[in-house]
C-alpha positions as CSV (number, residue, x, y, z in Angstrom):
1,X,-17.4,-15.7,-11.3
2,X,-15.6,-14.0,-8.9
3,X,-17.8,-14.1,-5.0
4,X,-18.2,-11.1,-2.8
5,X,-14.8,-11.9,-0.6
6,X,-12.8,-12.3,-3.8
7,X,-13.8,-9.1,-5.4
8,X,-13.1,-7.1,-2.2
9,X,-9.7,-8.9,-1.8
10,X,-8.9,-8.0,-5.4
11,X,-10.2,-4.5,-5.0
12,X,-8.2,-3.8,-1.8
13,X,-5.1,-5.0,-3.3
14,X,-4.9,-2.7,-6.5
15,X,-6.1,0.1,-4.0
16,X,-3.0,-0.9,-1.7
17,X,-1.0,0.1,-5.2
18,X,-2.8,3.0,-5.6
19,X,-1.6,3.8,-2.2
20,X,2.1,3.1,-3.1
21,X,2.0,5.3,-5.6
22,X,0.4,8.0,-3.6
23,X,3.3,7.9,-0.9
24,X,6.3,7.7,-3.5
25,X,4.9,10.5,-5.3
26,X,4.2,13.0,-2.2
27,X,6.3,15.8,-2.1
28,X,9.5,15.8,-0.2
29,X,11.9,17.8,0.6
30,X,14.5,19.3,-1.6
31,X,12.7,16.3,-3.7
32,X,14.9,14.0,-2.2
33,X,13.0,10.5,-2.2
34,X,14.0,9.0,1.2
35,X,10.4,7.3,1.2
36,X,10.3,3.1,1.4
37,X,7.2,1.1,0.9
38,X,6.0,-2.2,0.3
39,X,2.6,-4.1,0.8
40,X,2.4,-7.4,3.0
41,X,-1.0,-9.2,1.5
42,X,-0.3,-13.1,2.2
43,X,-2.0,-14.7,5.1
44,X,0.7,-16.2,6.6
45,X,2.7,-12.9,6.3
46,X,0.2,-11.2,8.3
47,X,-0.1,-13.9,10.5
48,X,3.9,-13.7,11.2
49,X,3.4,-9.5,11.3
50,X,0.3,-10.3,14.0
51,X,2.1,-12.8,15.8
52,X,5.3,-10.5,16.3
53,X,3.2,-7.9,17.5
54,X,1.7,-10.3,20.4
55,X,5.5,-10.6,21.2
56,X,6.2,-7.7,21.4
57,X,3.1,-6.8,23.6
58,X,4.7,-8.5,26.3
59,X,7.6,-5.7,26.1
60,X,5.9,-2.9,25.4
61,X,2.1,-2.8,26.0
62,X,-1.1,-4.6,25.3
63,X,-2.2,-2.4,22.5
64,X,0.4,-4.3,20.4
65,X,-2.1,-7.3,20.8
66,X,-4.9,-5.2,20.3
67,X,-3.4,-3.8,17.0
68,X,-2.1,-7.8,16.2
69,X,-5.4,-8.8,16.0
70,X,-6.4,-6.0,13.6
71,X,-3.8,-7.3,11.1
72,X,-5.1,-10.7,11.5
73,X,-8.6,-9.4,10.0
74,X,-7.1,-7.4,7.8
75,X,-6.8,-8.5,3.8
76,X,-3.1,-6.1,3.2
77,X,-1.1,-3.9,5.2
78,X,0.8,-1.0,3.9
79,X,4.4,-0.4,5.1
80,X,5.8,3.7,4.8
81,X,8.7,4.0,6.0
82,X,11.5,6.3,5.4
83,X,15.4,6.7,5.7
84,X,17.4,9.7,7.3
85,X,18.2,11.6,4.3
86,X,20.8,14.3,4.1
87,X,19.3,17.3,2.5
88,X,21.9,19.2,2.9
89,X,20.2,21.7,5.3
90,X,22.4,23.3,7.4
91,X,20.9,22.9,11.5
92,X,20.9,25.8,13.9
93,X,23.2,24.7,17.4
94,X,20.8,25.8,19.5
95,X,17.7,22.9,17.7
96,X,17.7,19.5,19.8
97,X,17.0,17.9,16.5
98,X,18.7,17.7,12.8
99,X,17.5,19.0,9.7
100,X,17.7,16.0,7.9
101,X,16.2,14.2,10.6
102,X,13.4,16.4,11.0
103,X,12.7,16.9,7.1
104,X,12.9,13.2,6.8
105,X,9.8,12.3,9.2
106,X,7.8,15.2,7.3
107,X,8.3,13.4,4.3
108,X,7.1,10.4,6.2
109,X,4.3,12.1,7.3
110,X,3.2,13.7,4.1
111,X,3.8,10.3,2.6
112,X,1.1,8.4,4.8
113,X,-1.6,10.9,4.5
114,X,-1.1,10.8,0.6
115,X,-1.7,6.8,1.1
116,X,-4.8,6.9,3.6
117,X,-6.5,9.7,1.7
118,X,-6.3,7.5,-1.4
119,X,-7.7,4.2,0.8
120,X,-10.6,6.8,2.6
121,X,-11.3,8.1,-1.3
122,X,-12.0,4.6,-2.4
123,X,-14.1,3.6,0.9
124,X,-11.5,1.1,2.1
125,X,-10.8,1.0,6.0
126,X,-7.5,1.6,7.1
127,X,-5.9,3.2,9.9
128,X,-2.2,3.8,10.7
129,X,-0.2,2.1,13.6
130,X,3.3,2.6,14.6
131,X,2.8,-0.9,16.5
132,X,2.6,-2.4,13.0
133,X,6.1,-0.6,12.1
134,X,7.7,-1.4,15.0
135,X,7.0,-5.2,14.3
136,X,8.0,-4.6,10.7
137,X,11.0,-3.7,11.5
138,X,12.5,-6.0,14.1
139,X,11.0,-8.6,10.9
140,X,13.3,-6.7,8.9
141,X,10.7,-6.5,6.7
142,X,11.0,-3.6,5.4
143,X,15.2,-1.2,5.3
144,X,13.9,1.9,6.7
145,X,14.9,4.0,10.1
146,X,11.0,5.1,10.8
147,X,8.0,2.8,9.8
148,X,4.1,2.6,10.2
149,X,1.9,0.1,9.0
150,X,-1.7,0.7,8.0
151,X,-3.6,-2.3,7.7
152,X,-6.7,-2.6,5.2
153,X,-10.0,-3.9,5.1
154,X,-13.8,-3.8,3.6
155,X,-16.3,-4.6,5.6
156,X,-19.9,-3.5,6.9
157,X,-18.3,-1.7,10.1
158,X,-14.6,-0.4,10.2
159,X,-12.5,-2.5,12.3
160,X,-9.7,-0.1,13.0
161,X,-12.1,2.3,15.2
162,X,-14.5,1.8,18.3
163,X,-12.1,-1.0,19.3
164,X,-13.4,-3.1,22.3
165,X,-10.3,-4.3,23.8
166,X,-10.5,-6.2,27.7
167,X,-13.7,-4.5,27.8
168,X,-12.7,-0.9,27.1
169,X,-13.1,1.2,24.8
């Protein structure tokens, strides 16, 4: 028999896959799939992710820490991330930005909502963080130019929101 923390585990898990699938089937443009994924569900992996994260507080800012600590309670993370994809768009002189750069993040974008819309359908907590990319990437985790993480989890009162963090909200 399976006990309340080993069902939810399981459960969270196959809807981390279900969430996979909802980001590599999003639409994209010019259908180009530039969209990378993976899901990090070991404890010591999240540990590693959480502890990078504290590192990288020091550089950047204590909400990395904050964030670290919601991977450590978390039973998966997600990783969406995508790579600059020529699209063959051709890019007004006057735009700051690229085509391919900009249609790229969109599919990024439309890519993550797909997957938390799945997790929110099925009453699993998640929330995305770029702080969770970020640390992905200088892993090398994951071989994409943009990343976000979004962390998972099942319990009475959703950890990602109304986080207490030195005493603030």
């Amino acid at each position: 028999m399976l006990d309340e923390g080993g069902i939810l585990r399981e459960a969270i898990l196959d809807i981390a896959k279900l969430m996979v699938i909802a980001a590599k089937t999003s639409p994209k443009a010019r259908g180009i799939d530039n969209i990378v994924v993976g899901v990090i569900d070991r404890r010591e992996e999240l540990e590693a992710l959480a502890d990078k994260m504290d590192e990288l507080s020091r550089v950047y800012g204590e909400f990395f820490a904050r964030d670290a600590q919601n991977v450590r309670n978390s039973v998966a993370v997600v990783l969406i991330g995508c790579r600059i994809a020529s699209i063959n768009l051709k890019t007004p002189r006057d735009w700051k930005i690229d085509a391919d750069t900009v249609c790229s993040i969109v599919n990024l974008g439309i890519a993550l909502g797909s997957a938390v819309k799945i997790a929110s359908m099925l009453n699993v907590d998640n929330r995305i963080m770029f702080t969770v990319g970020v640390a992905a990437q200088e892993m090398k985790l994951i071989d994409a130019d943009y990343v976000f993480g979004i962390p998972l989890s099942a319990t009475s009162k959703n950890i990602y929101f109304d986080r207490v963090w030195l005493g603030k909200k």
